[in-house]
VMD Tcl script that draws the C-alpha trace (Angstrom):
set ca {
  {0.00 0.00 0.00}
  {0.90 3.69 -0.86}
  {1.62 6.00 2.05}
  {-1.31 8.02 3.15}
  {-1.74 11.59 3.74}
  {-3.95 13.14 6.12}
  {-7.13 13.67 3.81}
  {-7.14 9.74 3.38}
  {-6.62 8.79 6.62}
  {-8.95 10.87 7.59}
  {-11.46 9.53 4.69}
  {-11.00 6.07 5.99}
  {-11.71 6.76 9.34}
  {-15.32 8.18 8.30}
  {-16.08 5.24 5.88}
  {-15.66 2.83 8.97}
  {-17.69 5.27 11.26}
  {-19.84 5.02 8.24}
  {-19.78 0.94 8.14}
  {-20.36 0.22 11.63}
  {-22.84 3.19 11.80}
  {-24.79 1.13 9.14}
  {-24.23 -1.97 11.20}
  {-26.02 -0.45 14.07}
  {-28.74 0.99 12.06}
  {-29.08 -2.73 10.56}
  {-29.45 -3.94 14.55}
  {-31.84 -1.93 15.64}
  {-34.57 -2.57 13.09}
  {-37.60 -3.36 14.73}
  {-36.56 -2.47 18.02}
  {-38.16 -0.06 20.76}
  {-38.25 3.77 20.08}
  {-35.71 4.62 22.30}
  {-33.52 1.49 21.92}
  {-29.24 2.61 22.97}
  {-30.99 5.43 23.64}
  {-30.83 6.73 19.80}
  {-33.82 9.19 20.28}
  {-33.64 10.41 16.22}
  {-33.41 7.89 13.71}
  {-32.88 9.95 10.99}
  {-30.13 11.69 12.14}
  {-28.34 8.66 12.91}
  {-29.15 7.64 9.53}
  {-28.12 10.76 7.88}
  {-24.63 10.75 9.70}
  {-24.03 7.05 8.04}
  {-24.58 8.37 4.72}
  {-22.32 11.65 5.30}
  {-19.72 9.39 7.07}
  {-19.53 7.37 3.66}
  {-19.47 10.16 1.39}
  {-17.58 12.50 2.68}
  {-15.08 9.60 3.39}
  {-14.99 8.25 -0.13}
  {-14.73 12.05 -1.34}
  {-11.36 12.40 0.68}
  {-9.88 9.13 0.03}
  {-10.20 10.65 -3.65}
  {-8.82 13.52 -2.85}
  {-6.05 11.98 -1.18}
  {-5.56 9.98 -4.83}
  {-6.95 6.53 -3.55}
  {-5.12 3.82 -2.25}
  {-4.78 0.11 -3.12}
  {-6.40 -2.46 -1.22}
  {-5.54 -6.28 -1.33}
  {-7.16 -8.50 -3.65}
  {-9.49 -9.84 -0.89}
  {-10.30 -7.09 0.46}
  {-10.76 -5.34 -2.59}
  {-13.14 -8.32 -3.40}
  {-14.80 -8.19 -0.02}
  {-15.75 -4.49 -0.26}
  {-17.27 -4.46 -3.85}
  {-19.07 -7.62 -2.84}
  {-20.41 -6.26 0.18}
  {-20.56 -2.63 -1.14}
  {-23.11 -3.37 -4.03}
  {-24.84 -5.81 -1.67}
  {-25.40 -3.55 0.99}
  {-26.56 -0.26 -1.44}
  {-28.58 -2.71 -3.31}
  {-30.69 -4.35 -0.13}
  {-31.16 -0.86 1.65}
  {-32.63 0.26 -1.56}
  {-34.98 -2.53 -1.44}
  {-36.02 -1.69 1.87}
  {-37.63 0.89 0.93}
  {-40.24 -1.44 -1.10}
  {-39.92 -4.25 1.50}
  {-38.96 -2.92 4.89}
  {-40.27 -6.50 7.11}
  {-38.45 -8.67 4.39}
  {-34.88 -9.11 6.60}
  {-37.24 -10.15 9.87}
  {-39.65 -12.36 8.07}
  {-36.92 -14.72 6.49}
  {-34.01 -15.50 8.44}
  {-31.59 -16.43 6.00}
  {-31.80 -12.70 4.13}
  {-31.36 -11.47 7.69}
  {-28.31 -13.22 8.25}
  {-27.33 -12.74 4.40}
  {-27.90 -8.56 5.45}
  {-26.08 -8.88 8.73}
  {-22.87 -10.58 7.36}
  {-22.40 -8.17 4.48}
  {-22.73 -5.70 6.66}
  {-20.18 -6.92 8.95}
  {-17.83 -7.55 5.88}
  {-17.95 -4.23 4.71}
  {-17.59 -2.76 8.14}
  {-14.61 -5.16 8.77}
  {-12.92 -4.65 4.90}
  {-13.12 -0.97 5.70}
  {-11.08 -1.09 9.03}
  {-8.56 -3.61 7.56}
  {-8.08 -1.09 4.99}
  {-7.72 1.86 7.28}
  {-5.43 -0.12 9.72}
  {-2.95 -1.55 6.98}
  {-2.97 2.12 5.18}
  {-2.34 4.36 8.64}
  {0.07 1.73 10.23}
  {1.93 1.51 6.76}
  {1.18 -2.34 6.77}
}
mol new
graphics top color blue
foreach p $ca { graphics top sphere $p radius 0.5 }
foreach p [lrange $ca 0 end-1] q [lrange $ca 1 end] { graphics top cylinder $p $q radius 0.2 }
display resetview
């Protein structure tokens, strides 16, 4: 990996905020109003999607750096899986709770994309 300057360190950091922000969001579907004490949704919601643009918009800036062939594989896999479920959500918000293997399908590509996006950010800001 290339060394990183601050604007993509700084970029990576937000896209894992942004990964395990959308990991949370994922875990507390269907629970209580009120649940870890989140008391608006959509703000939560809207800092995920800031967290992942913004970060993606600084990596850029920063002129992008490599990641390994798995974990290059893991993010695009879990990337379009992710964007393309949460979009269906919108159509079919019960579908992850009524069928347990989409809800485990949802939680682990959530999870890899989380966890591909703080392998990347370790291995870039340690110099790995």
């Amino acid at each position: 990996m290339k060394d990183i300057g601050v604007l993509g360190a700084g970029g990576l950091i937000l896209l894992v905020i942004g990964g395990w922000s959308g990991l949370l969001l994922y875990v507390s579907l269907g629970k209580p109003k009120g649940w870890a004490r989140i008391k608006e949704w959509q703000r939560l919601r809207q800092g995920h999607v800031d967290a992942l643009i913004i970060g993606a918009v600084l990596i850029s800036a920063d002129a992008l750096i490599t990641a390994g062939p798995v974990t290059s594989a893991a993010l695009l896999v879990s990337g379009y899986y992710t964007a393309i479920s949460t979009g269906a959500l919108a159509w079919w918000p019960d579908f992850p709770q009524r069928n347990r293997w989409v809800s485990r399908l949802d939680l682990s590509c959530l999870t890899a994309f989380a966890a591909a996006w703080t392998w990347v950010a370790v291995c870039a800001i340690a110099g790995w």
